[in-house]
C-alpha positions in Angstrom: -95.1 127.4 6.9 -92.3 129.4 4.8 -89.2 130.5 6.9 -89.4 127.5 9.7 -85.5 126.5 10.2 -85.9 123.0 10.4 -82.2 122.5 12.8 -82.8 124.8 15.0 -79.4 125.2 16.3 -78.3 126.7 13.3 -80.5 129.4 13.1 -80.0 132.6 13.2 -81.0 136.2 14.9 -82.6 138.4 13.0 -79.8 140.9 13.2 -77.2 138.0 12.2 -79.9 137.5 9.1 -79.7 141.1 8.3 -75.9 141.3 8.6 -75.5 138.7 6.1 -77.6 140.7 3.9 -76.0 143.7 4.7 -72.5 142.5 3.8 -73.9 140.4 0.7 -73.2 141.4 -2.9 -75.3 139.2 -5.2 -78.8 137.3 -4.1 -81.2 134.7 -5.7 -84.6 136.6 -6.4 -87.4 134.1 -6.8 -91.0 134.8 -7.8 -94.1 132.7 -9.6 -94.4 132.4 -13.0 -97.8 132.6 -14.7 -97.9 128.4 -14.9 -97.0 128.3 -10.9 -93.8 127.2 -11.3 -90.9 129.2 -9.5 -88.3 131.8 -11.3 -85.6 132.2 -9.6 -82.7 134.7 -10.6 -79.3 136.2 -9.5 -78.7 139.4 -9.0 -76.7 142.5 -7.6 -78.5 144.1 -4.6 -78.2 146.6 -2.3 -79.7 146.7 1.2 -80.8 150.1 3.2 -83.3 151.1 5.9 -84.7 147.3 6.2 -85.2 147.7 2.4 -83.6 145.1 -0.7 -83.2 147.5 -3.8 -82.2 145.5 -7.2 -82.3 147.5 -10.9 -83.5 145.5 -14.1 -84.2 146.1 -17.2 -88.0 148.1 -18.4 -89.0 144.5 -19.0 -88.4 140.7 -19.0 -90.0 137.3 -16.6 -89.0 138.6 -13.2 -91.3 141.4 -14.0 -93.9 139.5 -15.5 -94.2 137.7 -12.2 -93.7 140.5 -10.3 -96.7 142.5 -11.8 -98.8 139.3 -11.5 -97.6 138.4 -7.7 -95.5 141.1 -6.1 -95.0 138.0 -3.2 -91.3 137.3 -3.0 -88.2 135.6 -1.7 -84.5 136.8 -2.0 -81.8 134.5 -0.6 -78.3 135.4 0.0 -75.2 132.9 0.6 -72.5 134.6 2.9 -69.4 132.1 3.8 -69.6 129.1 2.0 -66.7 126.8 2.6 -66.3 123.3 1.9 -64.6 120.7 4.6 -63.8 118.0 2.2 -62.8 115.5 4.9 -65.9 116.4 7.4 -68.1 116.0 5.0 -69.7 119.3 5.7 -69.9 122.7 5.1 -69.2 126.2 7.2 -71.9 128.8 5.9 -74.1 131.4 6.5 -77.4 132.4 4.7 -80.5 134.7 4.8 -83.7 134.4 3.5 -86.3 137.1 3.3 -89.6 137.1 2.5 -91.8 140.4 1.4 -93.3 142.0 -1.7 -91.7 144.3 -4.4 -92.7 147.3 -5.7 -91.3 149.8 -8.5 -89.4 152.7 -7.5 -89.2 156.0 -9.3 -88.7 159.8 -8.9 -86.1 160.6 -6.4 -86.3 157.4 -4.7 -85.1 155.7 -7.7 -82.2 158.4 -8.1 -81.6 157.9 -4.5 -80.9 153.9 -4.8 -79.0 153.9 -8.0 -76.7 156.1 -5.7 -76.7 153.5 -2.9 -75.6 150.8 -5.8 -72.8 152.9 -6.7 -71.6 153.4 -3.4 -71.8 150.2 -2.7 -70.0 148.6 -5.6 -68.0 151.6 -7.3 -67.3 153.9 -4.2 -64.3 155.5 -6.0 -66.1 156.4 -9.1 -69.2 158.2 -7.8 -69.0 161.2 -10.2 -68.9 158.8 -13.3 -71.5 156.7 -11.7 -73.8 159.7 -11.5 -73.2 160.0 -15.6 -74.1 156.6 -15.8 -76.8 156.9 -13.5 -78.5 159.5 -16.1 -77.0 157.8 -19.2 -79.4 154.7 -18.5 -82.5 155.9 -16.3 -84.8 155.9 -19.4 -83.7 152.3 -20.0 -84.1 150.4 -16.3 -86.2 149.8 -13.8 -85.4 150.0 -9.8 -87.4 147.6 -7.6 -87.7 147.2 -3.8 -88.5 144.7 -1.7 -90.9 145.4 1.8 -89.6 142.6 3.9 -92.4 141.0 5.7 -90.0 138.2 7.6 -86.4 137.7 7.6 -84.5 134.1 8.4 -81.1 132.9 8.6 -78.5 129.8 9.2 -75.2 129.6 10.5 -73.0 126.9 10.4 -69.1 127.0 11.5 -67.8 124.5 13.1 -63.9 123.9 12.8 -62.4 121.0 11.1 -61.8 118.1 12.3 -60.0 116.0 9.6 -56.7 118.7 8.4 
């Protein structure tokens, strides 16, 4: 069964899952290839009204798979940190699972702006240029989440 946290004491809420993807910048998207094996690949995101937007190029694998199987999974790694002499690791991760679909019209427009606001909040004019500058030439994609997960981890250390 897909999203079943096998140490249960590290799961997650949901809102704790959707913080993580809230805060996140960059995500793992992973879809089916035509031969059944798995694609996954990073990518910038940007996450509004329950909603995981990503922008690609017209064409390419990811949506290939997509067109085939719109079925996805996007994972995001929050904190991530290493405690060499515990033999462990502090983290925090979300996975979500739900299908993705193409944006376009204003709804496109609309989450190009989120991007920018999101990762260039000082430069919103020239991200509107650039916004026009490459519409002909990408894509915007959404993903419907169907079911959200999540781990946390953090523990302090006990060997300093």
């Amino acid at each position: 069964m897909r999203g079943v946290i096998r140490r249960a004491e590290y799961a997650a809420s949901e809102s704790q899952a959707k913080e993580i993807i809230e805060k996140g910048e960059h995500g793992v998207l992973s879809t089916t290839s035509a031969d059944g094996y798995p694609y996954g690949v990073p990518m910038s995101y940007w996450y509004k009204d329950g909603l995981i937007y990503f922008h690609c190029a017209k064409e390419g694998q990811k949506l290939d798979n997509i067109k085939a199987d719109n079925r996805v999974s996007f994972c995001v790694i929050g904190v991530n940190e290493v405690l060499p002499g515990d033999f462990t690791v502090n983290y925090e991760s979300a996975v979500v699972f739900g299908k993705a679909y193409e944006v376009t019209g204003s709804e496109k427009e609309e989450a190009m702006l989120e991007m920018v606001k999101k990762f260039s909040p000082d430069f919103m004019e020239q991200g509107k240029e650039s916004i026009k500058r490459a519409d002909a030439k990408l894509s915007v994609y959404k993903i419907a989440v169907e079911q959200i997960t999540g781990k946390i981890k953090n523990t302090e250390p006990k060997v300093k």
